[in-house]
N, CA, C and O atoms as a GROMACS GRO file, in nm:
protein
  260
    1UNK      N    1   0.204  -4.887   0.886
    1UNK     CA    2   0.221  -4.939   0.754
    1UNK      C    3   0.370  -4.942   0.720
    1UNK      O    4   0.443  -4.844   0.730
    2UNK      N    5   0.408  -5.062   0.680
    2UNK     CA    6   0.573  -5.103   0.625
    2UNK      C    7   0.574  -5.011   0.522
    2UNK      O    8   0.468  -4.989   0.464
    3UNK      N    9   0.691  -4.945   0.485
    3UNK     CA   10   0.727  -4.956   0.365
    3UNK      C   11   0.859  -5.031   0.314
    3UNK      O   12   0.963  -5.061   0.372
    4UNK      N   13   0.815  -5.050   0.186
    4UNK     CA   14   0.918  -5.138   0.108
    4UNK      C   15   0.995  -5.113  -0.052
    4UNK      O   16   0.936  -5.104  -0.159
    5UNK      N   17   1.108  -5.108  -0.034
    5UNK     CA   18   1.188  -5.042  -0.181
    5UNK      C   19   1.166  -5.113  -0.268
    5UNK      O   20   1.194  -5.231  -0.287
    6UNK      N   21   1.105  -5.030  -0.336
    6UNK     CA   22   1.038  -5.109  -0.514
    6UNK      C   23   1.197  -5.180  -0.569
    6UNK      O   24   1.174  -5.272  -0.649
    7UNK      N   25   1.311  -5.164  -0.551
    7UNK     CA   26   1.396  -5.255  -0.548
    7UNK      C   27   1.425  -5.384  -0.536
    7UNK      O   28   1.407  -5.487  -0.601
    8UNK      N   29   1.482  -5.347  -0.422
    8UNK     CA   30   1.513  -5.511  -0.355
    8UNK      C   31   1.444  -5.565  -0.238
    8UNK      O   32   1.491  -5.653  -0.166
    9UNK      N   33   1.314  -5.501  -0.220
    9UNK     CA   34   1.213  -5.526  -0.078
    9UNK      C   35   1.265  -5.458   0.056
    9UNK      O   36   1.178  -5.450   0.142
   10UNK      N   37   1.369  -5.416   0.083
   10UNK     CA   38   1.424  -5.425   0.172
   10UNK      C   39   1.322  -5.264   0.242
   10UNK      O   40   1.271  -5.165   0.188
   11UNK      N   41   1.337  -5.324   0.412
   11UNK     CA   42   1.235  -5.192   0.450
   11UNK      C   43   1.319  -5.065   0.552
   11UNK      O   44   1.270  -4.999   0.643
   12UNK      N   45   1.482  -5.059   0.491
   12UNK     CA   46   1.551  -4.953   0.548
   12UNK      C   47   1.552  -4.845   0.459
   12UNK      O   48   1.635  -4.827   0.370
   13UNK      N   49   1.440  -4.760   0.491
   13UNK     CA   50   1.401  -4.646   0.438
   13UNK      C   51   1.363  -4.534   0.496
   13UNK      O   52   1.296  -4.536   0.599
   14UNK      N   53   1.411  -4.398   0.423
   14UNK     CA   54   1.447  -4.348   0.488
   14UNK      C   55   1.350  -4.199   0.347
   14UNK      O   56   1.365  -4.190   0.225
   15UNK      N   57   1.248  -4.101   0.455
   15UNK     CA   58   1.200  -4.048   0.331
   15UNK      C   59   1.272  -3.886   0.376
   15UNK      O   60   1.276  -3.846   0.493
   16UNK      N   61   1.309  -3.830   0.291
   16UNK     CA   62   1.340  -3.646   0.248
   16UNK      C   63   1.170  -3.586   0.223
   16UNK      O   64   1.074  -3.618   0.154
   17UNK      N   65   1.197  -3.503   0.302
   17UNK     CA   66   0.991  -3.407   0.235
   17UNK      C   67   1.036  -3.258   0.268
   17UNK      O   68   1.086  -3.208   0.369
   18UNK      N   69   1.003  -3.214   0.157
   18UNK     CA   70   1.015  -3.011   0.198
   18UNK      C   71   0.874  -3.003   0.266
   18UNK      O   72   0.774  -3.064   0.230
   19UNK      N   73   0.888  -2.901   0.391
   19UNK     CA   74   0.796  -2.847   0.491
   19UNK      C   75   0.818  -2.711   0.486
   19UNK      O   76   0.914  -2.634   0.494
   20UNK      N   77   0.672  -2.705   0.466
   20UNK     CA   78   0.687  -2.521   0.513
   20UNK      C   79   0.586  -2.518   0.629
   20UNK      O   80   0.480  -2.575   0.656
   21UNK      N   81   0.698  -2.391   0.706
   21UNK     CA   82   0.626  -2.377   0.872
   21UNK      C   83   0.600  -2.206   0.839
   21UNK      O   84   0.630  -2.123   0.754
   22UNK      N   85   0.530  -2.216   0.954
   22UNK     CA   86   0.489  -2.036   0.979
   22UNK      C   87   0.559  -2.053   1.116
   22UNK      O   88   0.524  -2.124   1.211
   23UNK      N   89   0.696  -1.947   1.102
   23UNK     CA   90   0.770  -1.879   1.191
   23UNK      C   91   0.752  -1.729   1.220
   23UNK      O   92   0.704  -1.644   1.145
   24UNK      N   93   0.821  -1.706   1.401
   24UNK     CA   94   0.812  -1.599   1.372
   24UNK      C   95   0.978  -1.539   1.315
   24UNK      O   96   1.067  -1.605   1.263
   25UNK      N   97   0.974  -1.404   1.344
   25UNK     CA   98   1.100  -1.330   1.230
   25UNK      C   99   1.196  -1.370   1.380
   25UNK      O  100   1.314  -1.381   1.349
   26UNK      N  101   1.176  -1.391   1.510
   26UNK     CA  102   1.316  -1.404   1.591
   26UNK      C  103   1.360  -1.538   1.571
   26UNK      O  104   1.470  -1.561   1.623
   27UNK      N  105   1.309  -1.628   1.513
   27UNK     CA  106   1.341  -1.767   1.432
   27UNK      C  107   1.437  -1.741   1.341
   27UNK      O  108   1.534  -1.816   1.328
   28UNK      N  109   1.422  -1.652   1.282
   28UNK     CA  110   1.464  -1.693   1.100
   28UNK      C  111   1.579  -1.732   1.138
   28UNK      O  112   1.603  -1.730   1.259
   29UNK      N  113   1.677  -1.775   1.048
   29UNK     CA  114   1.796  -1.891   1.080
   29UNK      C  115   1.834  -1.977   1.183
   29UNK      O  116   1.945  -2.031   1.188
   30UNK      N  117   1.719  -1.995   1.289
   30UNK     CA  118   1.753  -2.014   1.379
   30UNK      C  119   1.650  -2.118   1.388
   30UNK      O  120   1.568  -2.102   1.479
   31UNK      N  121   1.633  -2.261   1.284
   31UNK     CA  122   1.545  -2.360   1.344
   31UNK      C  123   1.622  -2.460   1.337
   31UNK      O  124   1.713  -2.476   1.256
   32UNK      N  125   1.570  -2.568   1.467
   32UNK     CA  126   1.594  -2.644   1.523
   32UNK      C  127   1.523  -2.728   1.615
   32UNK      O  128   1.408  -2.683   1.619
   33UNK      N  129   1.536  -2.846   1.705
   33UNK     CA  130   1.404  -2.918   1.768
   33UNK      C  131   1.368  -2.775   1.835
   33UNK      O  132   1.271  -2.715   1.788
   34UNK      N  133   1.434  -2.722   1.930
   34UNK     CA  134   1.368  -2.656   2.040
   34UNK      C  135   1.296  -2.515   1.929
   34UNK      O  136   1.253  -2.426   2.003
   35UNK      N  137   1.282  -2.494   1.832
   35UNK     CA  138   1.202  -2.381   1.789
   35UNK      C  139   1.108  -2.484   1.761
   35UNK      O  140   1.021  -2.473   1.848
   36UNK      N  141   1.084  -2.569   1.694
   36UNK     CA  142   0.987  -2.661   1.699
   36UNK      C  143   0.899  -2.675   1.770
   36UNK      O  144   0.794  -2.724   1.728
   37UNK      N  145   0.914  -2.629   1.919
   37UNK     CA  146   0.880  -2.687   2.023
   37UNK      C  147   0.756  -2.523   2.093
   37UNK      O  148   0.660  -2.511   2.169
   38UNK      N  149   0.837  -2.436   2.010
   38UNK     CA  150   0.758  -2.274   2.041
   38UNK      C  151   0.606  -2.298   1.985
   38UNK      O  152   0.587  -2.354   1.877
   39UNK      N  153   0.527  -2.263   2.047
   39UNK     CA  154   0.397  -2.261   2.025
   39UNK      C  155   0.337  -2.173   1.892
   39UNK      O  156   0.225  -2.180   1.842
   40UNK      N  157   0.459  -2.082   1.852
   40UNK     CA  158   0.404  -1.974   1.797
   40UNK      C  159   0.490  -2.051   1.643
   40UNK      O  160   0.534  -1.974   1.557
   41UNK      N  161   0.500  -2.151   1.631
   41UNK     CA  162   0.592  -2.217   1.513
   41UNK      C  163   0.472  -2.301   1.467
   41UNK      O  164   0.403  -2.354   1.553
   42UNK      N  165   0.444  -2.315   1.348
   42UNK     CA  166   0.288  -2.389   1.320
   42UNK      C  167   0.346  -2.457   1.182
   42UNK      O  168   0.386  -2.382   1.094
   43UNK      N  169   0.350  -2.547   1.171
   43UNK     CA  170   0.390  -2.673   1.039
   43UNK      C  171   0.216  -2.653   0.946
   43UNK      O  172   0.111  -2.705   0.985
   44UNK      N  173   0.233  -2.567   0.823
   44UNK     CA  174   0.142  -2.567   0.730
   44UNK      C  175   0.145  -2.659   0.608
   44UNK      O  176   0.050  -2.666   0.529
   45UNK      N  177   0.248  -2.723   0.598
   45UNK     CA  178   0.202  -2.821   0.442
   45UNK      C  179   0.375  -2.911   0.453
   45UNK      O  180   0.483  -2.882   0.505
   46UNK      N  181   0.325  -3.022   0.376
   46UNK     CA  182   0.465  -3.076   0.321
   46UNK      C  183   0.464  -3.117   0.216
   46UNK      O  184   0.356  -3.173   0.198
   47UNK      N  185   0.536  -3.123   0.118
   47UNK     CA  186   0.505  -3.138  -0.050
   47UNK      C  187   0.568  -3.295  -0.059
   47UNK      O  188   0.678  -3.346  -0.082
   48UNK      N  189   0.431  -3.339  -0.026
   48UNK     CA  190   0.464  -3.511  -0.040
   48UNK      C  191   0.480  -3.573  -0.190
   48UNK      O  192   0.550  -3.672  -0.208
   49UNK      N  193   0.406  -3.502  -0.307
   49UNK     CA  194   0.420  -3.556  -0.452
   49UNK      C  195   0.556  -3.522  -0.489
   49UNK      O  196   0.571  -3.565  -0.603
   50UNK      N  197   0.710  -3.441  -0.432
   50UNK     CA  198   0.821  -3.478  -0.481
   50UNK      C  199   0.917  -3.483  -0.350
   50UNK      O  200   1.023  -3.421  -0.338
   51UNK      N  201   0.844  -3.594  -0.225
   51UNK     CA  202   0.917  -3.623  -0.127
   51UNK      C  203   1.004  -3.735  -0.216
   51UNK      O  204   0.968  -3.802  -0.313
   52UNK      N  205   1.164  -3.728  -0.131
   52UNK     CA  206   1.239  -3.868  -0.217
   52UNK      C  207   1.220  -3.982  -0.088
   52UNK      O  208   1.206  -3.943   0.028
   53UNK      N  209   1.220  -4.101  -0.118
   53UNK     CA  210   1.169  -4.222  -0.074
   53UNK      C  211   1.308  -4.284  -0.132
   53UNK      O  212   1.343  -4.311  -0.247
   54UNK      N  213   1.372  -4.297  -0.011
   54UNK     CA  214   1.555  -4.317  -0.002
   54UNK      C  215   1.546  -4.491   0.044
   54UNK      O  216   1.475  -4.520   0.140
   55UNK      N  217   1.594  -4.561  -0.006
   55UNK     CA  218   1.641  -4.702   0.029
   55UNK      C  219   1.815  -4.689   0.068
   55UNK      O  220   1.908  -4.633   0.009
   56UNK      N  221   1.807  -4.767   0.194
   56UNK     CA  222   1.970  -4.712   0.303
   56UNK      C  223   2.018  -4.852   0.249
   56UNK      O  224   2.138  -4.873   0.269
   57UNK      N  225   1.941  -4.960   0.178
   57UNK     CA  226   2.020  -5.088   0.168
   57UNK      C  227   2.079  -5.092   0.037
   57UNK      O  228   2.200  -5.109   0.022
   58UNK      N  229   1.983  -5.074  -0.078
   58UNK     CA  230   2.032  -5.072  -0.192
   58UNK      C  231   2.054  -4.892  -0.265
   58UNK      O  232   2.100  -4.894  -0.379
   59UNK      N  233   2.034  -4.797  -0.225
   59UNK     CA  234   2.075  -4.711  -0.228
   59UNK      C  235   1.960  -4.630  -0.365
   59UNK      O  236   1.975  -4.514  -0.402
   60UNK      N  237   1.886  -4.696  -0.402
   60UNK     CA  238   1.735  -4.671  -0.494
   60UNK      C  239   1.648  -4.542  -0.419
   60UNK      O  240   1.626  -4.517  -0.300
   61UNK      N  241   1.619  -4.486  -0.522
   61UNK     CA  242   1.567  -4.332  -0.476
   61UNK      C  243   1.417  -4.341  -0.573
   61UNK      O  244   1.405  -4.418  -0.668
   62UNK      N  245   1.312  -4.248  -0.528
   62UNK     CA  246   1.212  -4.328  -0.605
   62UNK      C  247   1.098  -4.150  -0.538
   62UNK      O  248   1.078  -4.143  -0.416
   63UNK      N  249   1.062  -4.075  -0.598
   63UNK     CA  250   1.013  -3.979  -0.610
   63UNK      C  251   0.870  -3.952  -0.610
   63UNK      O  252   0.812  -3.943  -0.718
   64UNK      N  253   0.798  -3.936  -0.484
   64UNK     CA  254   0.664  -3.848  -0.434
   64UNK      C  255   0.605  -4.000  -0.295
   64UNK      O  256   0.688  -4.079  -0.250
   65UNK      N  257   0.492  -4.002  -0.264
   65UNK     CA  258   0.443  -4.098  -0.164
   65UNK      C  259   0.337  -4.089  -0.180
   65UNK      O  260   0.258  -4.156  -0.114
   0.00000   0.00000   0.00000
């Protein structure tokens, strides 16, 4: 599915979303792809109702998905 900036149509977009993971404690400051990649790293939720929905052409910001 396209998306498109309630703007100017344009479909260079680009979305921000807060994620919360279950790490373990030899993680903590320390994420990156390769902790990503640890089995013991588990992605529990992402708070899509105040993800920002970024337009890279006209620069329009537009709040949740």
């Amino acid at each position: 599915m396209k998306m498109y900036c309630q703007k100017c149509d344009g479909t260079n977009i680009r979305i921000h979303v807060d994620l919360t993971v279950s790490i373990d404690a030899d993680h903590a400051h320390r994420i990156n792809k390769t902790t990503f990649r640890d089995k013991e790293v588990e992605l529990w939720s992402a708070n899509w109702p105040k993800a920002q929905v970024i337009c890279n052409d006209c620069g329009f910001v537009s709040i949740g998905c």
